[in-house]
Every structure is written in C-alpha cells, then in structure tokens.
MDTraj code that builds the backbone (N, CA, C; nanometers):
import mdtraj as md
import numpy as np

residues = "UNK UNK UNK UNK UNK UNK UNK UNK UNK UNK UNK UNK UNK UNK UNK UNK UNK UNK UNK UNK UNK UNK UNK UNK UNK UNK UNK UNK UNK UNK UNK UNK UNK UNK UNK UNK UNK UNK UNK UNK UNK UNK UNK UNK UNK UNK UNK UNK UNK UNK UNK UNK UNK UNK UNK UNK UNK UNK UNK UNK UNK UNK UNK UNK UNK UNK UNK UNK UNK UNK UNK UNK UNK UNK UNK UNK UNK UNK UNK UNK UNK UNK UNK UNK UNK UNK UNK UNK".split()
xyz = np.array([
    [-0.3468, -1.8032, 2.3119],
    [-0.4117, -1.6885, 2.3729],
    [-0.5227, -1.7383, 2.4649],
    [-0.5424, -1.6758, 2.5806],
    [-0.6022, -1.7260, 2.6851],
    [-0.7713, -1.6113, 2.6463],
    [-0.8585, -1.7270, 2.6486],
    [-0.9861, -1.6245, 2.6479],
    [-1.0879, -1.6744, 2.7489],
    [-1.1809, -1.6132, 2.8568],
    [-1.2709, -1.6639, 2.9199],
    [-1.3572, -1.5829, 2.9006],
    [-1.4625, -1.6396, 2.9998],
    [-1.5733, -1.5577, 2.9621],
    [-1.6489, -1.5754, 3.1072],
    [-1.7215, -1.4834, 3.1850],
    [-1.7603, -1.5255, 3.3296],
    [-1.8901, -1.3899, 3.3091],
    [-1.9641, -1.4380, 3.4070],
    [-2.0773, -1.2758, 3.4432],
    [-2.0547, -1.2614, 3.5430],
    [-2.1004, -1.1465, 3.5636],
    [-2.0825, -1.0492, 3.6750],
    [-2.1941, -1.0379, 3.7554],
    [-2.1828, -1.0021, 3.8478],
    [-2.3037, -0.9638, 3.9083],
    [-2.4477, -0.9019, 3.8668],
    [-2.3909, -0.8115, 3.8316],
    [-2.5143, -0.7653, 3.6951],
    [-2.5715, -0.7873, 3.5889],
    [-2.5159, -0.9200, 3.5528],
    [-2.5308, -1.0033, 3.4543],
    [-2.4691, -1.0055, 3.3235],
    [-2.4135, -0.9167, 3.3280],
    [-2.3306, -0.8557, 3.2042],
    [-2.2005, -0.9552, 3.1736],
    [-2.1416, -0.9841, 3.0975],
    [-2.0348, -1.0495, 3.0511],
    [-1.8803, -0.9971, 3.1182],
    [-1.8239, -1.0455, 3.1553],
    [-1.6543, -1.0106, 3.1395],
    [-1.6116, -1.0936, 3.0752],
    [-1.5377, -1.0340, 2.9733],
    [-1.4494, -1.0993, 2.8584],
    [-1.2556, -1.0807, 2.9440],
    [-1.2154, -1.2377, 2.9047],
    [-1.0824, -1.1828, 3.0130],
    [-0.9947, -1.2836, 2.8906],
    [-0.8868, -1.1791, 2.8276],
    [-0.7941, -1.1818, 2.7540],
    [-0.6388, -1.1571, 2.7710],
    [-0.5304, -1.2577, 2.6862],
    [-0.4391, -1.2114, 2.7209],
    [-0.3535, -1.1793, 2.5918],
    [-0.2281, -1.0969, 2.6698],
    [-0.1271, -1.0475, 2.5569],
    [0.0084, -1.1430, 2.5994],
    [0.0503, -1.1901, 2.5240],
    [0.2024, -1.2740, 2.5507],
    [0.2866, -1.1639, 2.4638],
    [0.4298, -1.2343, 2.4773],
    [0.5366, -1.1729, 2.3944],
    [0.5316, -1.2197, 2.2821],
    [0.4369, -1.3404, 2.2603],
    [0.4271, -1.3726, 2.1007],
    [0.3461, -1.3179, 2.0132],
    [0.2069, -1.2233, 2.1004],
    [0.1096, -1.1794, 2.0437],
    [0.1445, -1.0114, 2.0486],
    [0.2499, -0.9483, 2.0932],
    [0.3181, -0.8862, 2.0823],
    [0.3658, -0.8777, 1.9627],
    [0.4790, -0.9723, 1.9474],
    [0.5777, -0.9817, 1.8006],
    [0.4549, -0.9498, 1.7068],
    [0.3494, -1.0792, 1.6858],
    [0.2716, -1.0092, 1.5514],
    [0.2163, -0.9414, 1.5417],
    [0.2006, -0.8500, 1.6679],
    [0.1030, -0.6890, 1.6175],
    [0.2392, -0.6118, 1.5763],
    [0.3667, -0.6498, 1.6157],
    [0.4294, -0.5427, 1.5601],
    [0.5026, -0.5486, 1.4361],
    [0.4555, -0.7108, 1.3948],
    [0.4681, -0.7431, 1.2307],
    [0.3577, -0.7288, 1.1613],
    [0.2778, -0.6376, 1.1940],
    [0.1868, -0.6062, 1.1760],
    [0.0834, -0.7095, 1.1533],
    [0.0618, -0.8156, 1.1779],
    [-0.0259, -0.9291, 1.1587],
    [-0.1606, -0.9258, 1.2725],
    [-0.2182, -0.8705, 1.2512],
    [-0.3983, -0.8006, 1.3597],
    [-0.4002, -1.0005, 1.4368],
    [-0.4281, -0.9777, 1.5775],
    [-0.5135, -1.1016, 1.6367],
    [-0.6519, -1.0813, 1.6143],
    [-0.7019, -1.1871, 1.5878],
    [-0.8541, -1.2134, 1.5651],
    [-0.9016, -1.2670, 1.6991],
    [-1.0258, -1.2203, 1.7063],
    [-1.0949, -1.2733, 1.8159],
    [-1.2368, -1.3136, 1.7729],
    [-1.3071, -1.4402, 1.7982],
    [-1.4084, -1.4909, 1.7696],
    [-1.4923, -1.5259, 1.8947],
    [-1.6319, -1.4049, 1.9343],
    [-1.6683, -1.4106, 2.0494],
    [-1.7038, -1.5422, 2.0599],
    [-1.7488, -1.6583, 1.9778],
    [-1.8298, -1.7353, 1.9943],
    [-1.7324, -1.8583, 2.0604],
    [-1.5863, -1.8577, 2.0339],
    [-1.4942, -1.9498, 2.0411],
    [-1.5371, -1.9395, 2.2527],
    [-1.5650, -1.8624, 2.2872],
    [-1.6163, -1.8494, 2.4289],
    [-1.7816, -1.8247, 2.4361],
    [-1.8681, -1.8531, 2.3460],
    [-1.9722, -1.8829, 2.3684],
    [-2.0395, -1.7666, 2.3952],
    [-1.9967, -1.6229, 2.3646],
    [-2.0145, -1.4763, 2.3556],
    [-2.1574, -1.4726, 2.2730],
    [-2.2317, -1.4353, 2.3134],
    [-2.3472, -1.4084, 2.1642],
    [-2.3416, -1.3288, 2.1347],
    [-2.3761, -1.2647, 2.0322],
    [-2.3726, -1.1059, 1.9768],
    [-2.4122, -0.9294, 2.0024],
    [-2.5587, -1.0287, 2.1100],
    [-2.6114, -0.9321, 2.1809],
    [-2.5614, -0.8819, 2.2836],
    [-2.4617, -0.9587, 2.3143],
    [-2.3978, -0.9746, 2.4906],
    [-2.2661, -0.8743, 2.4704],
    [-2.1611, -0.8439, 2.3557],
    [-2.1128, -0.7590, 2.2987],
    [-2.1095, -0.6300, 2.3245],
    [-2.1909, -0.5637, 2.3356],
    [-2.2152, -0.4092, 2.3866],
    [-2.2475, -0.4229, 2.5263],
    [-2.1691, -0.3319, 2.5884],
    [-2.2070, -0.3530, 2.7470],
    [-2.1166, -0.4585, 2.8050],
    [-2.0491, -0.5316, 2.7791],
    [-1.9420, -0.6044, 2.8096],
    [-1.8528, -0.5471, 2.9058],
    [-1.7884, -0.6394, 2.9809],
    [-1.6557, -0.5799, 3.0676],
    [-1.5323, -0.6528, 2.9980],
    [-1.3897, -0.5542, 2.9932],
    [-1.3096, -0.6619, 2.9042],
    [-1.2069, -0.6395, 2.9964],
    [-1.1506, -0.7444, 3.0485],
    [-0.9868, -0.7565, 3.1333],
    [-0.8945, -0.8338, 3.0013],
    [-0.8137, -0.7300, 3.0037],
    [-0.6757, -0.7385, 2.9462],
    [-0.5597, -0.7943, 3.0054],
    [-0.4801, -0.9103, 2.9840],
    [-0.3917, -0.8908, 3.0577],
    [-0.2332, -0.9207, 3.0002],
    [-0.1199, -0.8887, 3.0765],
    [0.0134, -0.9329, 3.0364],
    [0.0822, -1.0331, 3.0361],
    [0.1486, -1.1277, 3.0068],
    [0.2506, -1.2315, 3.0477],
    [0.3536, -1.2484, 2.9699],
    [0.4755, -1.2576, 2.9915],
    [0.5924, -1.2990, 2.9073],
    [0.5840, -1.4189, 2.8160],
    [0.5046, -1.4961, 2.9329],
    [0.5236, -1.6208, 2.8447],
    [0.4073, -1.7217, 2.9562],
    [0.3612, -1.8656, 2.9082],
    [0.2345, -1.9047, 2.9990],
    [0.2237, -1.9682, 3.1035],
    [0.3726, -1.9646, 3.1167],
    [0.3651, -1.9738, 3.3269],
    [0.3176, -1.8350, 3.3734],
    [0.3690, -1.7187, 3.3366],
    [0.3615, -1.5824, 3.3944],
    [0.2055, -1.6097, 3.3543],
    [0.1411, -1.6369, 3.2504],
    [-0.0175, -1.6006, 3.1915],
    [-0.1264, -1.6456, 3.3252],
    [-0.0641, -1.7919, 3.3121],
    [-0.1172, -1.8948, 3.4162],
    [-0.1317, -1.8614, 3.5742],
    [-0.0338, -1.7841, 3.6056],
    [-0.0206, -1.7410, 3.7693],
    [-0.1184, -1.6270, 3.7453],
    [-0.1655, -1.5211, 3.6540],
    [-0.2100, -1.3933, 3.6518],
    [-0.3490, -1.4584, 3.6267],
    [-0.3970, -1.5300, 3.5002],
    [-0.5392, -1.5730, 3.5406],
    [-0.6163, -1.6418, 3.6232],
    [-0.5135, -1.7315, 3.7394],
    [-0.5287, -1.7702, 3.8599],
    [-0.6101, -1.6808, 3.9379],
    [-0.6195, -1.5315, 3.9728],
    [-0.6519, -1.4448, 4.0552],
    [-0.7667, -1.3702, 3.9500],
    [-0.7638, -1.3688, 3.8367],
    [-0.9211, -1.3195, 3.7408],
    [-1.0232, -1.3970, 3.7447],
    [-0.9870, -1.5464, 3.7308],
    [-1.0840, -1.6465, 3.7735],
    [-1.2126, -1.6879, 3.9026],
    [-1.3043, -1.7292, 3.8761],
    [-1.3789, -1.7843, 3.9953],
    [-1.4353, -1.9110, 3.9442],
    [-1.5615, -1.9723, 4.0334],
    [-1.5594, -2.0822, 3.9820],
    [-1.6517, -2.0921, 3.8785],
    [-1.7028, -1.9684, 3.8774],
    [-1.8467, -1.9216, 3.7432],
    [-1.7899, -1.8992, 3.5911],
    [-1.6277, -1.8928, 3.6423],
    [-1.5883, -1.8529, 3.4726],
    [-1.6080, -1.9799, 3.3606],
    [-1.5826, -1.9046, 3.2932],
    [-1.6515, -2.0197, 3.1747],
    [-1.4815, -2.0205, 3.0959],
    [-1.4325, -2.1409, 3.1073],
    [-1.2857, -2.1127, 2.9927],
    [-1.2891, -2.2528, 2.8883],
    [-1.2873, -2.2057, 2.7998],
    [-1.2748, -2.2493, 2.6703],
    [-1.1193, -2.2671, 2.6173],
    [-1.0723, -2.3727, 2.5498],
    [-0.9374, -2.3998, 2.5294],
    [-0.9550, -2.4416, 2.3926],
    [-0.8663, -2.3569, 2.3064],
    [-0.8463, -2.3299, 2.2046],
    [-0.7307, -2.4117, 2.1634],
    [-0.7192, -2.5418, 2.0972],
    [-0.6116, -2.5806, 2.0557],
    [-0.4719, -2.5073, 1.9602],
    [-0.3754, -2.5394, 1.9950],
    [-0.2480, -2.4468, 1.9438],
    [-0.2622, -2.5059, 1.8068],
    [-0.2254, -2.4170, 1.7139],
    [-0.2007, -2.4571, 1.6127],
    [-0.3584, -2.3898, 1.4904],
    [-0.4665, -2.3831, 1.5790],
    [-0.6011, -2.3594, 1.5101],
    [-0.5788, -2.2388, 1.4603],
    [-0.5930, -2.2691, 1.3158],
    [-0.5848, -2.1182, 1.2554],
    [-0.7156, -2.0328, 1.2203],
    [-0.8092, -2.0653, 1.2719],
    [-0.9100, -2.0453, 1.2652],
    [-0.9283, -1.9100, 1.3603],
    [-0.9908, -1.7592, 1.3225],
    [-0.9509, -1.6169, 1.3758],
    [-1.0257, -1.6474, 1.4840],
    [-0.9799, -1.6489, 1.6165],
    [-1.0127, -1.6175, 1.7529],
    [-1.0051, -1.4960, 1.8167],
])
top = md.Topology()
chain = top.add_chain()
for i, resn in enumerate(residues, 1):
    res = top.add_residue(resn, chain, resSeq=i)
    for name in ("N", "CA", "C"):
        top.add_atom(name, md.element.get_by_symbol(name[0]), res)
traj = md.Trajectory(xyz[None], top)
C-alpha cells in the first residue's frame, strides 16, 4: 500500500493513499486495512484538518503511473517493506 504524506500550501497535511485489487479482496474478506499515521511521520495533532487523496490501481504499475501526477518534490514518501505485518 502506497502512503505519502506532503503539505499544502496552507500548511495542512495531504495524506495520499492507495486501494489495489489486493486491498480490495481483504476488505471484502472482511479483514479492515490498518493505517499507522506515524509509518509517514503524521503526528497526531496534524490528523484533524487533514486533506486525504484516495486512489485506484489494479495492480502497481497502474498505482505507480497514478502517483506519478499526486506527487511533487515536497512529498514526503515513506516505503513500507512487503511482508511488515505491523498495522499501517
């Protein structure tokens, strides 16, 4: 799962997330994704008032071409090794 984290002009946070077809399957095996603001360096206070981009991909070429164009060079991206079971 792709997570960044960038500010905005106003200083406020955008949180920019994605949905695959795999994170698909387990919401509809009912298995909840976890998200851990801090795994992007989110503080707690920064939480309310947030901007959140959602986005789609089949799979992480499609992910990869779509966060190409959410990105700038202020975003902040954090890479989460596969396999970490640790709730992100």
């Amino acid at each position: 799962m792709v997570k960044a984290m960038a500010r905005l002009s106003d200083g406020r946070v955008l949180l920019v997330l994605d949905i695959s077809d795999g994170n698909i399957a387990r919401l509809k095996n009912g298995e909840p994704i976890y998200f851990d603001g801090a795994a992007v360096k989110l503080e707690p206070h920064e939480v309310l008032g947030a901007a959140v981009t959602l986005f789609y991909g089949k799979d992480e070429a499609e992910l990869g071409r779509t966060l190409k164009t959410l990105i700038s060079p202020e975003t902040e991206v954090h890479v989460i090794p596969r396999g970490d079971e640790r709730p992100q």
